[in-house]
Short mmCIF file of the C-alpha atoms (twelve columns), coordinates in Angstrom:
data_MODEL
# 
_entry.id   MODEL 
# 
loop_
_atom_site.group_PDB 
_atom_site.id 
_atom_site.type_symbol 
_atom_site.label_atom_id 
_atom_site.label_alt_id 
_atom_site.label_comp_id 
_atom_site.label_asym_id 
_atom_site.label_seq_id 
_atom_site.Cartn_x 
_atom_site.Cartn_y 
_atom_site.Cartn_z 
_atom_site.pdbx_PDB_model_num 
ATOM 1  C CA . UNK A 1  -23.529 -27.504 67.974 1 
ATOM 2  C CA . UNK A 2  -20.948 -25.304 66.073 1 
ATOM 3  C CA . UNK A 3  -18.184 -27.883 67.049 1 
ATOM 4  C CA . UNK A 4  -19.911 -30.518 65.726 1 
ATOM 5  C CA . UNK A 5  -20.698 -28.446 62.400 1 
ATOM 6  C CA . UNK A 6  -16.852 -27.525 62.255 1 
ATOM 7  C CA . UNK A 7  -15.723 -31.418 63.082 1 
ATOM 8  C CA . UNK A 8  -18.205 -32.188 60.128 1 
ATOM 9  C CA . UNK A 9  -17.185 -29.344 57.666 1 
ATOM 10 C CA . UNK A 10 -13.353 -30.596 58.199 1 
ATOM 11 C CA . UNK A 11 -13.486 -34.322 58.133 1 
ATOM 12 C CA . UNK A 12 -15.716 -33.674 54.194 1 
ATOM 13 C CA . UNK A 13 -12.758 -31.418 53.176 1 
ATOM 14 C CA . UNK A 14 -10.271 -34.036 53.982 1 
ATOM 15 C CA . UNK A 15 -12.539 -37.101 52.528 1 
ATOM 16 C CA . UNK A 16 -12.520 -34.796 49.518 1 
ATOM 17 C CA . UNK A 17 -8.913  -34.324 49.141 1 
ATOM 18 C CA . UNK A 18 -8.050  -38.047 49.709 1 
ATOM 19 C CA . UNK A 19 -10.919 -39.014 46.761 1 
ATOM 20 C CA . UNK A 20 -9.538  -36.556 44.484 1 
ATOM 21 C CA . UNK A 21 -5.991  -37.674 45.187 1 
ATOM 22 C CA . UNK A 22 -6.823  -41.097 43.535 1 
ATOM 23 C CA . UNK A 23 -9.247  -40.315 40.214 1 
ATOM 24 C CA . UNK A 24 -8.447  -41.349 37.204 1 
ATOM 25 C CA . UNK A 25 -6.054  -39.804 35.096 1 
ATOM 26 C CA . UNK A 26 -4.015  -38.580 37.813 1 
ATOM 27 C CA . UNK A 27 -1.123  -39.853 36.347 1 
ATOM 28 C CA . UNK A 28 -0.690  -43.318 38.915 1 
ATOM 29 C CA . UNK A 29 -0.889  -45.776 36.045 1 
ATOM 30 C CA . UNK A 30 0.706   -46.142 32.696 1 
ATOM 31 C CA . UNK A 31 0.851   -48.864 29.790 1 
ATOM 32 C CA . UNK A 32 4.024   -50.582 31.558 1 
ATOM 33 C CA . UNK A 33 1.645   -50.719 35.122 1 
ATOM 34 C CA . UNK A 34 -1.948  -50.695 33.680 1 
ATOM 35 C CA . UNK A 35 -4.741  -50.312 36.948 1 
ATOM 36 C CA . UNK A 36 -6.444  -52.947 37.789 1 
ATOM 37 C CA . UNK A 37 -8.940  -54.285 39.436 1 
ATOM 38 C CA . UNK A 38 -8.990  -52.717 42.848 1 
ATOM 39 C CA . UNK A 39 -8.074  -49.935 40.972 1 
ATOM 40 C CA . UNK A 40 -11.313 -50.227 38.889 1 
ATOM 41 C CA . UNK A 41 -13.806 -50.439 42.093 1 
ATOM 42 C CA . UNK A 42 -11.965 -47.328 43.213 1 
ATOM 43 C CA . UNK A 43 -12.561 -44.973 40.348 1 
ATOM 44 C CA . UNK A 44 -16.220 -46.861 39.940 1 
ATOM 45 C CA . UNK A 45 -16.866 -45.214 43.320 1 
ATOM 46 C CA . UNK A 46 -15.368 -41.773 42.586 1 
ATOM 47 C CA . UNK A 47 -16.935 -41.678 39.314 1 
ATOM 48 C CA . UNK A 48 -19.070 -38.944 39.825 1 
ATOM 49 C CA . UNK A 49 -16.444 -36.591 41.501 1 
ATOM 50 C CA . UNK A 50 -14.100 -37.478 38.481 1 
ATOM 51 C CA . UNK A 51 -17.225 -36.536 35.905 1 
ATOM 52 C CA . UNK A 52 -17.760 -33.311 37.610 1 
ATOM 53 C CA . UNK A 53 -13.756 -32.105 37.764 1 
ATOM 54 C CA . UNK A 54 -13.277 -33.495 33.755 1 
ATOM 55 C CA . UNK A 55 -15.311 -30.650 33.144 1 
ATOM 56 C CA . UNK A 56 -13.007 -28.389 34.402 1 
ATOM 57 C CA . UNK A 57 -9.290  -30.449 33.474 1 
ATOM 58 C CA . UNK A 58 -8.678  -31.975 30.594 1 
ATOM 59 C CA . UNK A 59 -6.617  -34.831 31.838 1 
ATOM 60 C CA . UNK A 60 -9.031  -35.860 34.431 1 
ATOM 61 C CA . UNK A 61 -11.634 -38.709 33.306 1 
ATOM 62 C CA . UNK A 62 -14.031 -41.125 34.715 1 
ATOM 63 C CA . UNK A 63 -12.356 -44.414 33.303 1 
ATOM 64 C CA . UNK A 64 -8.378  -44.773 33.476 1 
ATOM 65 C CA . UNK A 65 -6.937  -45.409 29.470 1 
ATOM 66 C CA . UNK A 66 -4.250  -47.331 30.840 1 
ATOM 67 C CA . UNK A 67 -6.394  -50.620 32.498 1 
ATOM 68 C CA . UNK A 68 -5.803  -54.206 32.624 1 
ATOM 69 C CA . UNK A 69 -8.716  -54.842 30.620 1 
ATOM 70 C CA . UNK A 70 -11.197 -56.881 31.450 1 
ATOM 71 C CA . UNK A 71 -10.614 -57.114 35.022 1 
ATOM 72 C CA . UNK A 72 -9.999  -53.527 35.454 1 
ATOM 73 C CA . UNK A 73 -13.918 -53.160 33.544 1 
ATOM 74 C CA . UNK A 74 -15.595 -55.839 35.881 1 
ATOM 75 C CA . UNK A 75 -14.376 -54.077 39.114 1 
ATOM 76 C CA . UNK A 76 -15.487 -50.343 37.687 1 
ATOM 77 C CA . UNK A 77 -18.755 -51.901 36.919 1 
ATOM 78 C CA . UNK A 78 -19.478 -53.731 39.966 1 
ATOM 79 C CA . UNK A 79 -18.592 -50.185 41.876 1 
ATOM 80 C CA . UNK A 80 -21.048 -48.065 39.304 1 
ATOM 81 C CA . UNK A 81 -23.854 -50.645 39.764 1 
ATOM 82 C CA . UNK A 82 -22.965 -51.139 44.169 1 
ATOM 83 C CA . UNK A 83 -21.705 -47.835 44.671 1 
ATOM 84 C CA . UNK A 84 -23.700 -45.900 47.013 1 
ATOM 85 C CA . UNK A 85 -26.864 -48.103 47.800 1 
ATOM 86 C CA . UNK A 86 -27.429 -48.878 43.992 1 
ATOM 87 C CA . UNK A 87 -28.120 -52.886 45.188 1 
ATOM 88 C CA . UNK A 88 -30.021 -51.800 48.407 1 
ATOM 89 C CA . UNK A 89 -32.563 -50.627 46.037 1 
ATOM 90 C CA . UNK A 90 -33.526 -53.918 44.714 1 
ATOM 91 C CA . UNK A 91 -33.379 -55.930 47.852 1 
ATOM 92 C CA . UNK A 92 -36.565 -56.666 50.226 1 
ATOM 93 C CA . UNK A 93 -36.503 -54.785 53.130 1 
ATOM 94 C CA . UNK A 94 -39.242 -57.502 54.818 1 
ATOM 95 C CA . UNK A 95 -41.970 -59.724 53.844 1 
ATOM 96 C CA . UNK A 96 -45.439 -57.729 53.792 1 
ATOM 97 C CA . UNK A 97 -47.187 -60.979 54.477 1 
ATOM 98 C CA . UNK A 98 -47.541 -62.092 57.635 1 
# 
């Protein structure tokens, strides 16, 4: 049981590390390469980590400045609105009528 706690504990460390590797602001994209809009599902779906460590670094922030534009806004969107189970909550999960 403590083996599977440790194997646990180390594999969210190193999920951690990759997600905060890639948030926005990190420096990866600039006005001559603007994200776009893979990069824009990406930091839809790390959108909360990058909310909580803005409060703690100024450069750090939820939405890149230096997008494609509208592309980069429909892929952040679509990740905000899918990301974790947000659709599964308006599907059916099975008829009630039989």
């Amino acid at each position: 049981m403590k083996k599977r706690m440790f194997i646990l504990v180390i594999m969210s460390v190193f999920i951690l590390f990759t997600v905060v590797g890639c948030i926005p602001g990190d420096g990866s994209a600039s006005a001559i390469k603007p994200a776009g809009f893979l990069w824009g599902i990406w930091h839809g779906w790390v959108a909360p980590v990058s909310l909580i460590m803005g409060l703690f670094n100024d450069n750090i922030r939820v939405y890149e400045v230096f997008n494609s534009g509208w592309w980069y806004d429909f892929g952040f969107y679509m990740a905000v609105i899918s990301g974790f189970g947000g659709l599964a909550l308006f599907r059916k999960k099975g008829s009630k009528h039989k």
